[in-house]
N, C-alpha and C positions, 0 to 999 in steps of 0.2 A: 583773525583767530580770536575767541572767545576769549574773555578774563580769567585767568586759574589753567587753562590748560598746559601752559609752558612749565607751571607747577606740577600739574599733574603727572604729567610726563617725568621730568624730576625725580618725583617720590614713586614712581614704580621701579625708577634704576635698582641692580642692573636688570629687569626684565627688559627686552628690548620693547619697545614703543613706537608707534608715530600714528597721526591724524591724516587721513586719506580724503578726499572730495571723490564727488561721488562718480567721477570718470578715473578716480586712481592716481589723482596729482599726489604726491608727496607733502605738506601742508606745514608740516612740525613731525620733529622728532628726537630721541632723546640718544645718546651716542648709539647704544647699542643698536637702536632701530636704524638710524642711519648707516649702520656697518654691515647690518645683518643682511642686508642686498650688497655684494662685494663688488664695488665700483662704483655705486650709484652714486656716490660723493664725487664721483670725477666729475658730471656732468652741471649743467648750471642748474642753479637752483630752478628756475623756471623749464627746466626738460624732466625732472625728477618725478618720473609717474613710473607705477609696477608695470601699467600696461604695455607702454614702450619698453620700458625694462627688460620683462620675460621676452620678447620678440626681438630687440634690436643691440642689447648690449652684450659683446662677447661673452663676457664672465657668466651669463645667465644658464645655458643651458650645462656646464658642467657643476655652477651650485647645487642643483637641483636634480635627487635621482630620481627622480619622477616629473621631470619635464614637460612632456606631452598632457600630464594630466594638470599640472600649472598652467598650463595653458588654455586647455579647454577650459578648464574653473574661468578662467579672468575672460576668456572671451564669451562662455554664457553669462556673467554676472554684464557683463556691458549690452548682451542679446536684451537682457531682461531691464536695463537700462530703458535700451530702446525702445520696448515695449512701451515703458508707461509715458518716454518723451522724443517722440521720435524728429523731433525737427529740433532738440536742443542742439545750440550751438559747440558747445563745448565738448560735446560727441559727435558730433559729424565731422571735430576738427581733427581728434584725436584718431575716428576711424580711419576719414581720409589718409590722412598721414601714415597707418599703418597698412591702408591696403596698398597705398603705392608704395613702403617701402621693405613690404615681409607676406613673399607668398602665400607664408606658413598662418600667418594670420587671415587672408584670404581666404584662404581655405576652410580654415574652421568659422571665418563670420560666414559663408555663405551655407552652414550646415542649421544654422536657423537653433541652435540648442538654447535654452534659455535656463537658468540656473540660480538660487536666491546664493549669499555668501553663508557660510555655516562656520560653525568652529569645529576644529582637530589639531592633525599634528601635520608637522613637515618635516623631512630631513632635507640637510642642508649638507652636503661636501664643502665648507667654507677654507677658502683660500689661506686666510691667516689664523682659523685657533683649529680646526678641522671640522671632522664630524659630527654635527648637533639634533639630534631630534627634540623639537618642543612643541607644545600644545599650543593652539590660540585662541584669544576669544576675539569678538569684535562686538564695538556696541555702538549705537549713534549718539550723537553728541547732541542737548537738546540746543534749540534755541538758534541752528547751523543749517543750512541749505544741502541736507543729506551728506552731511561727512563722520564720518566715524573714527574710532579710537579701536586701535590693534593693537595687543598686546601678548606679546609670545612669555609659557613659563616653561618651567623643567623643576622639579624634585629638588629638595636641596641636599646639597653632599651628593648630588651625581654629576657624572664627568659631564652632562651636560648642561648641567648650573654650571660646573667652571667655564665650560668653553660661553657662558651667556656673562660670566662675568667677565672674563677676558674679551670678550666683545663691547662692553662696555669700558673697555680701560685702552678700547683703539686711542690712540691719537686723531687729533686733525683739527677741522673749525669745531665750533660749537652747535649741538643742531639743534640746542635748543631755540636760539634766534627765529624769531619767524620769520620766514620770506616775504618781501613785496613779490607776489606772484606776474607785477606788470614792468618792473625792474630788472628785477632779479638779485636786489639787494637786503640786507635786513634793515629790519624796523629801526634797529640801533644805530645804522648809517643816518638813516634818514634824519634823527635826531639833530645833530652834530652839524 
């Protein structure tokens, strides 16, 4: 992870945050962003990608009242992946994995859609503050092997700023720690 990000991240609380790689690893994130996918904290830090996300984690398809179209989005944005690298490793592993383990993704990788990532809005059914709709933007981060910074907002003084600051006021680990992505420990273990 780049120097300042962990900062960066930080100083947008509460909007929710995190830094993606460019197959949808989870990378860094700041509470809210680590919450704002409900569950994704359960799993280990090195399984933490949206793409398995949306396809393989229960909680996923009743977050999301527009599922089917989360879906297509993440499965053209990896088409389009493929497009410019199609023998990268790191996407062959993750498709692999997903064609044998979610029809639903089969299905839609063999429709060939390709799609760049744009910014809008989402609503979300969330589990613990509820109902949120907010805007997002996403931008690349320089000097990073295609990962980007996402960052969700909402209006302030609307009920979905509160539920974005109650998002940020989850409990749990710290997500600002960055992962060893080959461990699956933080950097701060490795210290000590």
């Amino acid at each position: 992870m780049r120097p300042g990000v962990e900062l960066l991240l930080e100083g947008l609380r509460p909007s929710p945050a995190y830094v993606l790689s460019r197959t949808l690893d989870v990378l860094a994130a700041n509470p809210g962003g680590l919450h704002l996918y409900a569950g994704i904290d359960d799993w280990p830090v090195e399984q933490r990608n949206l793409a398995r996300y949306y396809f393989l984690h229960p909680a996923a398809r009743d977050l999301f009242t527009d599922w089917g179209t989360q879906v297509r989005g993440c499965v053209a944005r990896l088409r389009a992946l493929a497009g410019t690298d199609p023998d990268a490793p790191d996407l062959a592993r993750l498709v692999g994995d997903l064609l044998l383990k979610s029809p639903d993704f089969a299905r839609l990788w063999e429709r060939y859609d390709v799609r760049a990532h744009r910014p809008g809005t989402k609503h979300f059914q969330h589990p613990r503050v509820g109902d949120l709709t907010l805007g997002y933007q996403s931008m690349h981060l320089d000097g990073t092997p295609g990962q980007r910074l996402v960052v969700y907002y909402a209006d302030a003084a609307s009920p979905d700023h509160d539920a974005m600051v109650l998002l940020d006021m989850l409990g749990g680990r710290n997500a600002l720690e960055p992962a060893d992505r080959t461990t699956g420990t933080d950097a701060r273990d490795r210290t000590r």
